[in-house]
KOLPAVO-765295 format. One record per atom (N, C-alpha, C): residue number from 1; residue in three letters; atom name; x, y, z. Coordinates in nm, 3 decimals, padded with zeros to 5 digits, m for minus. Layout:
<recs>
{NUM; 'ALA'; 'CA'; {X; Y; Z}} ...
</recs>
This chain:
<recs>
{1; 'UNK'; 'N'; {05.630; m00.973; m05.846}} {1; 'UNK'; 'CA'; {05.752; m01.030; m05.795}} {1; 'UNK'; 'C'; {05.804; m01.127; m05.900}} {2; 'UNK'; 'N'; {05.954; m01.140; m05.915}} {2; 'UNK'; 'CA'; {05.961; m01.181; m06.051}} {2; 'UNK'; 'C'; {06.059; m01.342; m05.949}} {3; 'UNK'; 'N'; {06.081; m01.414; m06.018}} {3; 'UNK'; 'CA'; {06.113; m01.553; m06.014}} {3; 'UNK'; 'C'; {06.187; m01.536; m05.931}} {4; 'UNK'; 'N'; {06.288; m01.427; m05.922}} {4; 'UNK'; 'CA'; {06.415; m01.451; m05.881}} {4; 'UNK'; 'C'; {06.402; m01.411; m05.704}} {5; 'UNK'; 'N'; {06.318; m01.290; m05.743}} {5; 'UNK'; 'CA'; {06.280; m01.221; m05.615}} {5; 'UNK'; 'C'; {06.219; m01.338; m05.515}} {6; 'UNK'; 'N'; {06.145; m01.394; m05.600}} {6; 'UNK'; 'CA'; {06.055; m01.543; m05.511}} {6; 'UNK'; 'C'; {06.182; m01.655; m05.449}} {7; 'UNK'; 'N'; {06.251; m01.670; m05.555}} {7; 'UNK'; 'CA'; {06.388; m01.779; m05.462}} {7; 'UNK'; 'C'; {06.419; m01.699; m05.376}} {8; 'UNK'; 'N'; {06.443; m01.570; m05.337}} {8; 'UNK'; 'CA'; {06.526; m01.508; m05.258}} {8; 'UNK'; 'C'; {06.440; m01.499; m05.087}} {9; 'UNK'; 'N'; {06.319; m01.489; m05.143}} {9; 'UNK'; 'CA'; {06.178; m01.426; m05.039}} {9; 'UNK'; 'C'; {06.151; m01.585; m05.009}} {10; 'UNK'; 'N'; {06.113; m01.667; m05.063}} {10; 'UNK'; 'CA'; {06.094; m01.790; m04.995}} {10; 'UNK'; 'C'; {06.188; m01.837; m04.876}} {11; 'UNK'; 'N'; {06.305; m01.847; m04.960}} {11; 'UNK'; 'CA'; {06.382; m01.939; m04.824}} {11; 'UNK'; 'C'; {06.352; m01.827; m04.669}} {12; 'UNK'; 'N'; {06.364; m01.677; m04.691}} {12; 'UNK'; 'CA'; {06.366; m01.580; m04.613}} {12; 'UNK'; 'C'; {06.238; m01.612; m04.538}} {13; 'UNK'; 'N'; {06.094; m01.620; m04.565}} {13; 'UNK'; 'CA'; {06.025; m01.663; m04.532}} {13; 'UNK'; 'C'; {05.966; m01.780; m04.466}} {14; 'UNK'; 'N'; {06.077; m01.886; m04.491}} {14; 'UNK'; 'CA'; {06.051; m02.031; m04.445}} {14; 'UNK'; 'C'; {06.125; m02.024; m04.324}} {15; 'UNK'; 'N'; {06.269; m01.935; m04.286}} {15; 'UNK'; 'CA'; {06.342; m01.920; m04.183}} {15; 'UNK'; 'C'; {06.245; m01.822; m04.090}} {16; 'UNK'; 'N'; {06.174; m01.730; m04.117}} {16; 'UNK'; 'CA'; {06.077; m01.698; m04.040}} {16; 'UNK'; 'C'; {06.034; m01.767; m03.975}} {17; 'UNK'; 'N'; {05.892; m01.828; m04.083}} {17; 'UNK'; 'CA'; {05.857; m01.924; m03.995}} {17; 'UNK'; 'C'; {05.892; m02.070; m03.913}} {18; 'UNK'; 'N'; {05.983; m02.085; m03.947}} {18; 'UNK'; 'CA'; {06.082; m02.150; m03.821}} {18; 'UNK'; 'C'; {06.101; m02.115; m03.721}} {19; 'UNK'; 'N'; {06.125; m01.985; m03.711}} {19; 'UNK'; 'CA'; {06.159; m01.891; m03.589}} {19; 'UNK'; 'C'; {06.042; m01.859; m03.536}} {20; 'UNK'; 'N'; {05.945; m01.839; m03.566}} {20; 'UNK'; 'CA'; {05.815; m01.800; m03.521}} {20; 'UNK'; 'C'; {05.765; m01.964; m03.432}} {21; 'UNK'; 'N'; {05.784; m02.063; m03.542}} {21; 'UNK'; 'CA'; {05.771; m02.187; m03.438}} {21; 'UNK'; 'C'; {05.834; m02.230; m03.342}} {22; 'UNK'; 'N'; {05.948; m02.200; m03.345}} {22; 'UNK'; 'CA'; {06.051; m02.175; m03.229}} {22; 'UNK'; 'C'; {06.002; m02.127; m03.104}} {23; 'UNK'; 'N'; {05.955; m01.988; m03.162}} {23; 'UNK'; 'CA'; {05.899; m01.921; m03.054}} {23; 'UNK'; 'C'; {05.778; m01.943; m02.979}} {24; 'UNK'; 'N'; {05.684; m02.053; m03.047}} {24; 'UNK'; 'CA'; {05.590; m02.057; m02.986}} {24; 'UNK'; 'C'; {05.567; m02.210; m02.939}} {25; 'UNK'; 'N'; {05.701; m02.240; m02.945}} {25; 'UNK'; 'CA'; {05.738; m02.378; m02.866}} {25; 'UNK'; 'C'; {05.807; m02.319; m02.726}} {26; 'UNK'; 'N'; {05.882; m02.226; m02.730}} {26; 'UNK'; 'CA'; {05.938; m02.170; m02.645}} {26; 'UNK'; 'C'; {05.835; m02.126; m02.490}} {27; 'UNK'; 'N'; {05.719; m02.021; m02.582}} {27; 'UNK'; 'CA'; {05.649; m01.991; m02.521}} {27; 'UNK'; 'C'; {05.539; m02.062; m02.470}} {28; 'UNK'; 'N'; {05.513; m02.218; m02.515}} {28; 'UNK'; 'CA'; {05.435; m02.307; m02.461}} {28; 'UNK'; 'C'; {05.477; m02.374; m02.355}} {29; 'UNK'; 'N'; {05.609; m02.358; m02.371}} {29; 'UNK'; 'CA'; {05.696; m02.453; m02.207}} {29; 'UNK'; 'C'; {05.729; m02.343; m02.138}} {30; 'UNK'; 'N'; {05.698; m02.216; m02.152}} {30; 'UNK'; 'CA'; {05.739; m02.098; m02.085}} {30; 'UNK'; 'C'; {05.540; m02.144; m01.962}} {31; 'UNK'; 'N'; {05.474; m02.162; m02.069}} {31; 'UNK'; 'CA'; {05.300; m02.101; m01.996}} {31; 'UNK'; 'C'; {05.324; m02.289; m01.952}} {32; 'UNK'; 'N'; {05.303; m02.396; m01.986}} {32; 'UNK'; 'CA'; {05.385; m02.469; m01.884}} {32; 'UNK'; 'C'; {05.412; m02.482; m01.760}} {33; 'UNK'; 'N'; {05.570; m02.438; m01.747}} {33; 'UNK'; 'CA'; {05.602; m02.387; m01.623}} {33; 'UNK'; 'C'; {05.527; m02.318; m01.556}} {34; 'UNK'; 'N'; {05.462; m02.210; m01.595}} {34; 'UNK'; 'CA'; {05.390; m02.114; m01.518}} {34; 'UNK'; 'C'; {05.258; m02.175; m01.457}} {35; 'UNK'; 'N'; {05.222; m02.265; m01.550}} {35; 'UNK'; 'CA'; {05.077; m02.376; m01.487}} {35; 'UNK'; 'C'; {05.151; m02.457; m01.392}} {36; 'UNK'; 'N'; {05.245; m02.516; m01.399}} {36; 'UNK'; 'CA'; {05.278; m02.564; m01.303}} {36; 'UNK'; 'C'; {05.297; m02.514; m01.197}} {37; 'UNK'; 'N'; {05.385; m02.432; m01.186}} {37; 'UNK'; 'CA'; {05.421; m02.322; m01.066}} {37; 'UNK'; 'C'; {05.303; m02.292; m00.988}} {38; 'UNK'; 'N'; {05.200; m02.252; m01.071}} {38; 'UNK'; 'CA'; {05.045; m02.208; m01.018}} {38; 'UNK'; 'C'; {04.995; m02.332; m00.976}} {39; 'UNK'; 'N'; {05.006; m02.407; m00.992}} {39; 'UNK'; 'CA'; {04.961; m02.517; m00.904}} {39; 'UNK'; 'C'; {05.011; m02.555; m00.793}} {40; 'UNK'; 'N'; {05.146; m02.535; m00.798}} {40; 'UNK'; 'CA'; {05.215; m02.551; m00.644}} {40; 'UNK'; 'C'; {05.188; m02.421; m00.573}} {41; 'UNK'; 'N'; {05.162; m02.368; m00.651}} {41; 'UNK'; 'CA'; {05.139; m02.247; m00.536}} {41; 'UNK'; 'C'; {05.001; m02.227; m00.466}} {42; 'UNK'; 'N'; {04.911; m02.272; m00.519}} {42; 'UNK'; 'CA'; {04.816; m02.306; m00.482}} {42; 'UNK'; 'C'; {04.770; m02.422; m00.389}} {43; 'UNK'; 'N'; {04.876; m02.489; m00.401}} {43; 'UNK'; 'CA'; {04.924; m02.601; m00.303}} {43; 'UNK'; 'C'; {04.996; m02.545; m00.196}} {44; 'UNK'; 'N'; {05.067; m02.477; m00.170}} {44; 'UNK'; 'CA'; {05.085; m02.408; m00.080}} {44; 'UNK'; 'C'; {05.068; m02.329; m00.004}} {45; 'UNK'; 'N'; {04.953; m02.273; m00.053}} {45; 'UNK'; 'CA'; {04.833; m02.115; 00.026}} {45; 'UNK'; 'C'; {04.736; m02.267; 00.087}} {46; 'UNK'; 'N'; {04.642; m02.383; 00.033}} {46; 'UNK'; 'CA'; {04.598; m02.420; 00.092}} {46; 'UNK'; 'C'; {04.673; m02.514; 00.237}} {47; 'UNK'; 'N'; {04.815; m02.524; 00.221}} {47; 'UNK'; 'CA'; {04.906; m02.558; 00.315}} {47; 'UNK'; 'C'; {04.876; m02.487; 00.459}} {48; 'UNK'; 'N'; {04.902; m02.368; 00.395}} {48; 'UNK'; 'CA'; {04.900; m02.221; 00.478}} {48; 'UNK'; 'C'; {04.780; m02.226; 00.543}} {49; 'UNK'; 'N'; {04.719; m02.232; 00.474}} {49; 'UNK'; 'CA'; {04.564; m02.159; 00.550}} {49; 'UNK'; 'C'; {04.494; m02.353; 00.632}} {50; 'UNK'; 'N'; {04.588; m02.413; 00.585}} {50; 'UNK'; 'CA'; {04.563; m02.578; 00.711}} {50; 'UNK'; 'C'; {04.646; m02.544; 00.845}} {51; 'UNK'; 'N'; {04.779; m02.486; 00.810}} {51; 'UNK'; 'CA'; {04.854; m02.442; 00.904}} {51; 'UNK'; 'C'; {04.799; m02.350; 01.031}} {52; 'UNK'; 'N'; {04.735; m02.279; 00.931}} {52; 'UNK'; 'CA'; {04.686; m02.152; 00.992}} {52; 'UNK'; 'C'; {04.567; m02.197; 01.107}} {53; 'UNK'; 'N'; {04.528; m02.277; 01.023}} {53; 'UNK'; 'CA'; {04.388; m02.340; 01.109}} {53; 'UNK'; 'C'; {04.481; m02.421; 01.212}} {54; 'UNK'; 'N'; {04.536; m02.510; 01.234}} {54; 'UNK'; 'CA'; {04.628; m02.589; 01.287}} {54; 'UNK'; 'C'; {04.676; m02.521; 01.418}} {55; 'UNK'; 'N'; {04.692; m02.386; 01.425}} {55; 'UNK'; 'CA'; {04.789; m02.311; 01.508}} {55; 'UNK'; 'C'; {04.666; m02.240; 01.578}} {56; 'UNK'; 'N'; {04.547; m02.214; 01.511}} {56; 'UNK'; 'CA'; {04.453; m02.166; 01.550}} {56; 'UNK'; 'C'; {04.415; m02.284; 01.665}} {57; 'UNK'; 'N'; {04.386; m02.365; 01.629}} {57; 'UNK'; 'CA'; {04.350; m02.500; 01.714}} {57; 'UNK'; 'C'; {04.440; m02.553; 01.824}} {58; 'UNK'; 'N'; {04.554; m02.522; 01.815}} {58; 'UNK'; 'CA'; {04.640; m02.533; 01.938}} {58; 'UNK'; 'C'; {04.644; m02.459; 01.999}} {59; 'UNK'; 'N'; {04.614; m02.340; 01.965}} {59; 'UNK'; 'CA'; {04.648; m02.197; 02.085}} {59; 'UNK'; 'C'; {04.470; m02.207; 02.130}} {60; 'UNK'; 'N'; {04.404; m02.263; 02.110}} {60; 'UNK'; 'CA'; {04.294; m02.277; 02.159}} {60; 'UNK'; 'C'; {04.316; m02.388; 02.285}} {61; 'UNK'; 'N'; {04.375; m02.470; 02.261}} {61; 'UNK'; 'CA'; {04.394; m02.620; 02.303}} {61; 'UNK'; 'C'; {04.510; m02.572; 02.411}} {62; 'UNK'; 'N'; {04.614; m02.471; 02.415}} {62; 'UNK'; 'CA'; {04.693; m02.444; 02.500}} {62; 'UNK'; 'C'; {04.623; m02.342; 02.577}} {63; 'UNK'; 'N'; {04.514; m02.257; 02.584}} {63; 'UNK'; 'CA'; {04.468; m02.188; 02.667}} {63; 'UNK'; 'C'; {04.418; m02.306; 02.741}} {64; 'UNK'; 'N'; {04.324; m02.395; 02.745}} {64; 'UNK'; 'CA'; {04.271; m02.485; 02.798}} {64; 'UNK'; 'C'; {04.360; m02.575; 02.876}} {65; 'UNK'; 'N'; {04.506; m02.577; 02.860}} {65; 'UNK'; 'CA'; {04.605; m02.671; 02.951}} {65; 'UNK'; 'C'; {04.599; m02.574; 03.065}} {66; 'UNK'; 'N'; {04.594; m02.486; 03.099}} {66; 'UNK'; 'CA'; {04.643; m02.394; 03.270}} {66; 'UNK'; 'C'; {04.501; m02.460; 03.340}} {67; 'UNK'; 'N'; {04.419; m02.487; 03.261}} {67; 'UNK'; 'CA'; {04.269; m02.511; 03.386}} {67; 'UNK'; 'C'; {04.294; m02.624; 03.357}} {68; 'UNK'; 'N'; {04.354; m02.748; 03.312}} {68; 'UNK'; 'CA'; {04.373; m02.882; 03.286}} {68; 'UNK'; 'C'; {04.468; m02.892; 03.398}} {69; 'UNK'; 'N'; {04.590; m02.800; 03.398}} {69; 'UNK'; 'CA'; {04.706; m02.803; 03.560}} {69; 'UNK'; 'C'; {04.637; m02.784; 03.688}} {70; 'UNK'; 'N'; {04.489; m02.673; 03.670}} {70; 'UNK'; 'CA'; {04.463; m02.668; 03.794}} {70; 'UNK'; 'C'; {04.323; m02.806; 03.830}} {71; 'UNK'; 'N'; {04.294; m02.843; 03.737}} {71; 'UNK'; 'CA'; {04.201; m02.966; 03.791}} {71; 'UNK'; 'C'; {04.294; m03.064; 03.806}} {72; 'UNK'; 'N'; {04.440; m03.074; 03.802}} {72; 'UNK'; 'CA'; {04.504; m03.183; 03.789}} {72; 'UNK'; 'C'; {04.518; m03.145; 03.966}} {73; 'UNK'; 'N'; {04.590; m02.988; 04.006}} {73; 'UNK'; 'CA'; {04.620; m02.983; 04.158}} {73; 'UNK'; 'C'; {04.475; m02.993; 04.206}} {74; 'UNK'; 'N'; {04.376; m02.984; 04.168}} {74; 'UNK'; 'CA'; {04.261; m03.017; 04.242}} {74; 'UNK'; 'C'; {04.261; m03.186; 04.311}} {75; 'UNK'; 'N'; {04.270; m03.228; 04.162}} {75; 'UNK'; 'CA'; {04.258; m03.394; 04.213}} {75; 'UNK'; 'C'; {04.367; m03.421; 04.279}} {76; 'UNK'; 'N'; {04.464; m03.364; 04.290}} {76; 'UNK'; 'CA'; {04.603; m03.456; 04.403}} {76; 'UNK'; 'C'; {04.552; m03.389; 04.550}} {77; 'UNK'; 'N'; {04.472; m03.241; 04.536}} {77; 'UNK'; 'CA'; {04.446; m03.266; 04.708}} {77; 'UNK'; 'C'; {04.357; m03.295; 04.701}} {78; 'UNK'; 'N'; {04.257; m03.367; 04.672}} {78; 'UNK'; 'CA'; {04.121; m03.407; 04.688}} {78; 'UNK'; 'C'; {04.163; m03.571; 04.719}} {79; 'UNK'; 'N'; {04.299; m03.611; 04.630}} {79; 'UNK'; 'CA'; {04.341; m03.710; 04.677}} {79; 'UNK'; 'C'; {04.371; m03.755; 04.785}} {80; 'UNK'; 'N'; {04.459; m03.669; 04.880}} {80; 'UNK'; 'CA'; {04.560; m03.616; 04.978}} {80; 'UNK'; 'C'; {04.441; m03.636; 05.109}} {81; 'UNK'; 'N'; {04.311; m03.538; 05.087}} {81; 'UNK'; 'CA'; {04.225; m03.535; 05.157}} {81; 'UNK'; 'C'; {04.151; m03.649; 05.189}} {82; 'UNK'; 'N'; {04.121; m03.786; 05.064}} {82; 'UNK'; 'CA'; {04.050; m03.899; 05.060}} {82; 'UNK'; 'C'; {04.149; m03.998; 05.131}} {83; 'UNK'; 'N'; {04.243; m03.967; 05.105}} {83; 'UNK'; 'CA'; {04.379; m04.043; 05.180}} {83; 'UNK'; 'C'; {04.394; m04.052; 05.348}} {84; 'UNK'; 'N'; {04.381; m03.936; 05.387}} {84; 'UNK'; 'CA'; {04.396; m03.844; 05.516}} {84; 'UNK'; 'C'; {04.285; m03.951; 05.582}} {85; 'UNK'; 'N'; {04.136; m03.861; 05.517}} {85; 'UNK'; 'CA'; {04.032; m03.907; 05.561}} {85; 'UNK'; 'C'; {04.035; m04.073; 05.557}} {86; 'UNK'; 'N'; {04.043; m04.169; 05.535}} {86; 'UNK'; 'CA'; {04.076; m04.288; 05.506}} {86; 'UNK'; 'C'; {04.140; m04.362; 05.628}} {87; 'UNK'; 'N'; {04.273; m04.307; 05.658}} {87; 'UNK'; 'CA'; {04.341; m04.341; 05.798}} {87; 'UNK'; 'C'; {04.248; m04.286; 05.885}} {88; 'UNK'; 'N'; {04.221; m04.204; 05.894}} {88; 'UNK'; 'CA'; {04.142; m04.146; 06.050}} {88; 'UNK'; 'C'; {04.033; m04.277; 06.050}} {89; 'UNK'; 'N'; {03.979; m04.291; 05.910}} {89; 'UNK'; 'CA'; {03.885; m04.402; 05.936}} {89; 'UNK'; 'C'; {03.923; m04.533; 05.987}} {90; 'UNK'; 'N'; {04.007; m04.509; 05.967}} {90; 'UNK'; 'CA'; {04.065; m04.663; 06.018}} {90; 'UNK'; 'C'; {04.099; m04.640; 06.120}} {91; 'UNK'; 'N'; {04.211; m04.549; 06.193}} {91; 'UNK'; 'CA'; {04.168; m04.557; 06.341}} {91; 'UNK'; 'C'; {04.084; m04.521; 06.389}} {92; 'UNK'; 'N'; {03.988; m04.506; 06.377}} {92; 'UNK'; 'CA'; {03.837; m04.477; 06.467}} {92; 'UNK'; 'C'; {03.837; m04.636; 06.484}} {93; 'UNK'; 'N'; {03.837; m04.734; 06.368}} {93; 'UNK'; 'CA'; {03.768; m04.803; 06.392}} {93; 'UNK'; 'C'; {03.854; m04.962; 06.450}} {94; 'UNK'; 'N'; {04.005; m04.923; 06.449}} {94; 'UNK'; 'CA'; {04.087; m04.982; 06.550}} {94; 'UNK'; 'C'; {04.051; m04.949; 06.699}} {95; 'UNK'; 'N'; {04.005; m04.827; 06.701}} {95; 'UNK'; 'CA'; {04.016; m04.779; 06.823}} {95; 'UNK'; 'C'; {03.902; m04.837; 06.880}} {96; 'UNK'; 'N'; {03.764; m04.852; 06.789}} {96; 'UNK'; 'CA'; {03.640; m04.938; 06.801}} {96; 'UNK'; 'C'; {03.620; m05.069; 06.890}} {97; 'UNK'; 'N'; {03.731; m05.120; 06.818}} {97; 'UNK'; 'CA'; {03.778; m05.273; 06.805}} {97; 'UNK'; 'C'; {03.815; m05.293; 06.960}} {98; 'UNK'; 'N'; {03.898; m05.215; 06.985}} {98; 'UNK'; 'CA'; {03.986; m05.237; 07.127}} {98; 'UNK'; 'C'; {03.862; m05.212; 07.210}} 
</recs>
């Protein structure tokens, strides 16, 4: 390669590699983003699968409210009944009195 050829091939070569660094600046904030992204996304499947558990645990917790309604009507007539029973006791024992 003769002198001249070398001025011509250098600069050609130095704009290369410019461009090549370019590119692999480019492509470092390209993989970057993509680490990032992968991290939120991974932040978000373990979201999911809390959710998931979450919904699991309430529909567990909502089968269990219909027998929570019926011990609730249990205790208002068991109330009703302690109530009832209560007055009668008391007049028996007005009626005692007299």
């Amino acid at each position: 390669m003769t002198l001249e050829e070398s001025k011509e091939v250098i600069p050609m070569m130095e704009a290369m590699i410019t461009q090549i660094e370019e590119q692999q600046n480019i492509m470092a904030e390209m993989l970057q983003e993509i680490q990032e992204k992968d991290e939120k996304l991974m932040c978000f499947q373990e979201q999911e699968e809390r959710l998931q558990q979450l919904e699991k645990e309430l529909s567990e917790l909502l089968q269990i409210l219909p027998d929570t309604e019926e011990l609730l009507m249990l205790l208002e007539e068991k109330t009703d009944q302690i109530q009832k029973l209560t007055d009668e006791n008391q007049q028996w024992q007005e009626l005692h009195r007299n």
